[in-house]
C-alpha positions as CSV (number, residue, x, y, z in Angstrom):
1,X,185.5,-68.0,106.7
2,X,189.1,-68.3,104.9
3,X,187.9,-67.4,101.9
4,X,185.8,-64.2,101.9
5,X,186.0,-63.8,98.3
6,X,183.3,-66.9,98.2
7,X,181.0,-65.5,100.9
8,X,177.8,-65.4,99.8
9,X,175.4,-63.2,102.3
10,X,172.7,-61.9,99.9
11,X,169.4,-63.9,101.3
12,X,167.9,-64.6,97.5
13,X,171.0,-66.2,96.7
14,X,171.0,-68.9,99.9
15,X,168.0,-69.5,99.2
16,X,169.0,-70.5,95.5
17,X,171.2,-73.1,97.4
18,X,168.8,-74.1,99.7
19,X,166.2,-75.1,96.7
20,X,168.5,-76.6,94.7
21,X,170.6,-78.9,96.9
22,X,167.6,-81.7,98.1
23,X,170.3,-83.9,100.5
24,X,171.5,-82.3,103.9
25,X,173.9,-84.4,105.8
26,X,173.5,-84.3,109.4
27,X,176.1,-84.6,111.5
28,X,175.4,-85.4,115.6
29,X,177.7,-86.7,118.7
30,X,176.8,-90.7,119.5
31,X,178.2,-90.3,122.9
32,X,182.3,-89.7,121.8
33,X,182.3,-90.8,118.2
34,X,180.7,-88.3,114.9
35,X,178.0,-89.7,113.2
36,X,176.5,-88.2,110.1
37,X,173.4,-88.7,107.8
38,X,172.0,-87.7,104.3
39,X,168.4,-86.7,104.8
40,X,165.9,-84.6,102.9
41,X,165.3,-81.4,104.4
42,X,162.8,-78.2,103.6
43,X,163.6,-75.0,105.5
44,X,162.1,-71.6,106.0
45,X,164.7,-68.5,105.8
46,X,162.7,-65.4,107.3
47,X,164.9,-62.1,107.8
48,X,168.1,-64.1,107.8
49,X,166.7,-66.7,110.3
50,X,167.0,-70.6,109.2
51,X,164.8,-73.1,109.9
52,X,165.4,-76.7,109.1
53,X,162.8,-79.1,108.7
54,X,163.2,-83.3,109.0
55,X,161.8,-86.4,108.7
56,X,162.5,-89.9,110.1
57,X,161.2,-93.7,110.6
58,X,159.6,-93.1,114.3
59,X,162.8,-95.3,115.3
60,X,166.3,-96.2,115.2
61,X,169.9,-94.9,116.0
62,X,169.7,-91.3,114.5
63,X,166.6,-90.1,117.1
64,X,168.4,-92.2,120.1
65,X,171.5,-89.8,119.3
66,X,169.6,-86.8,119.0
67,X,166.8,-88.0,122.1
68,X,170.4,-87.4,123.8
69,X,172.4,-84.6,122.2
70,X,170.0,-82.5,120.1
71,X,173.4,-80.7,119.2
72,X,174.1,-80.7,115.2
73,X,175.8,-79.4,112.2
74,X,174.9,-79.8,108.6
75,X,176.5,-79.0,105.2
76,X,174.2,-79.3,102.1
77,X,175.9,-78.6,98.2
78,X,174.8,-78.7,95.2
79,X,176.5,-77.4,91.4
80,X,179.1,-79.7,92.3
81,X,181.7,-79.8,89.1
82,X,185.0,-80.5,89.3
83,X,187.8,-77.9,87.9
84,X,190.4,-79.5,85.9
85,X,194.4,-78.5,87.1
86,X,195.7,-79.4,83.7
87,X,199.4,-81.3,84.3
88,X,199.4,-79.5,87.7
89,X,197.9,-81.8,90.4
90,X,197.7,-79.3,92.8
91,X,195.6,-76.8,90.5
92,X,192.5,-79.3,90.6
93,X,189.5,-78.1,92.5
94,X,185.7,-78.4,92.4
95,X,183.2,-75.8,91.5
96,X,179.9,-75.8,94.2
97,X,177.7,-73.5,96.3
98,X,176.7,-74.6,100.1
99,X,175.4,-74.1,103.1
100,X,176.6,-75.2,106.4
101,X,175.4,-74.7,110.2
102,X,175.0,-75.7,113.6
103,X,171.8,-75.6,115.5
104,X,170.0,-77.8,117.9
105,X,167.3,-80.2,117.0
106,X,163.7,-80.6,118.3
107,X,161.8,-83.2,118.1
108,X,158.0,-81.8,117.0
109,X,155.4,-83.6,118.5
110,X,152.2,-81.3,118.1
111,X,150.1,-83.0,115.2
112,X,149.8,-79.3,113.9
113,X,153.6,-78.7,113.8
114,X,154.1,-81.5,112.6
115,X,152.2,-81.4,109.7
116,X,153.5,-77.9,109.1
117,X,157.1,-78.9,109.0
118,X,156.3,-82.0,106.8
119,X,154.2,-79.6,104.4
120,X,158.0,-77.1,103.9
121,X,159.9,-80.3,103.6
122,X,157.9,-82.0,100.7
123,X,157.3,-78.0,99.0
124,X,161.1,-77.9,99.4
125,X,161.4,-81.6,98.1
126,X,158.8,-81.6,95.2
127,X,157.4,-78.1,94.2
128,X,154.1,-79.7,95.2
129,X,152.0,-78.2,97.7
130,X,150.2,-81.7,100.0
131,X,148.0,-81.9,102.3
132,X,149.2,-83.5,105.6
133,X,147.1,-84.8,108.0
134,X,147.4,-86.1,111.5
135,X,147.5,-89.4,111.1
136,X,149.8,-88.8,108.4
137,X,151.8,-87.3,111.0
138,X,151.7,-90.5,113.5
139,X,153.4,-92.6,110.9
140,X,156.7,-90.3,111.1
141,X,159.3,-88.5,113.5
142,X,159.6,-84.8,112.5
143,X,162.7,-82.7,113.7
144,X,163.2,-79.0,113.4
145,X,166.4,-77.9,113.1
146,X,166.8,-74.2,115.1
147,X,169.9,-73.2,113.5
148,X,172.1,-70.5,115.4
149,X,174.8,-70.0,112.7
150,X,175.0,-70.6,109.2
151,X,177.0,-69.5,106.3
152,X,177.0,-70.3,102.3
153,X,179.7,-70.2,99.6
154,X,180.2,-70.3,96.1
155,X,182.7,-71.1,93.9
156,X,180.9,-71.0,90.5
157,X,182.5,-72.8,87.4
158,X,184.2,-70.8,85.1
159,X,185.1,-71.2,81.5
């Protein structure tokens, strides 16, 4: 990371990011060409461990990509603000805090997973504890997300 003095590492404080920012964008390999997607995540962060959780329409070209490269990366913000520059163009920035990773994604197909991974996401999503049942869980693709490296900024706005 370029800018160390933005580094965030303290586990409370991702995890501020992690509630806050609702849209992840996914980004996968569609044979030689990047494709990305906004999706609504939840996650579990245990002793510096991440865990994504996902949710899909049973079909179409985001699980044909990752049925054959389950390799991804993600970047989620939120506090997004720009910072003006005054008369200086290139004194403009953006105030923000993220999160961005790689891992590999799994597709879930245990009823009981399943449901457990849908039950983060909509906690994550809602502040609503559901009840998910099985054939709740037919109706949907879930995808876990084992990330193997993450990290998480913050450049906060200042007055």
């Amino acid at each position: 990371m370029r800018r160390k003095d933005r580094q965030i590492t303290d586990e409370t404080a991702i995890r501020t990011i992690l509630d806050k920012a609702q849209v992840l964008h996914l980004a996968m390999i569609d044979g030689d060409r990047p494709y990305v997607v906004p999706l609504h995540y939840g996650y579990s962060l245990i002793d510096g461990r991440l865990t994504l959780y996902l949710h899909s329409a049973k079909e179409g070209r985001k699980l044909d990509v990752l049925q054959k490269n389950g390799r991804v990366a993600f970047v989620l913000e939120t506090d997004v603000s720009s910072i003006s520059g005054g008369e200086i163009p290139c004194k403009y920035g953006a105030a923000y805090a993220s999160v961005m990773g790689e891992g590999k994604a799994v597709f879930l197909t245990d009823p009981a997973k399943k449901a457990a991974g849908l039950q983060i996401l909509m906690k994550i999503q809602t502040g609503h504890e559901f009840t998910i049942t099985e054939a709740m869980t037919e109706s949907v693709a879930v995808l876990r997300v084992d990330v193997e490296t993450y990290s998480a900024k913050s450049r906060p706005l200042t007055h």
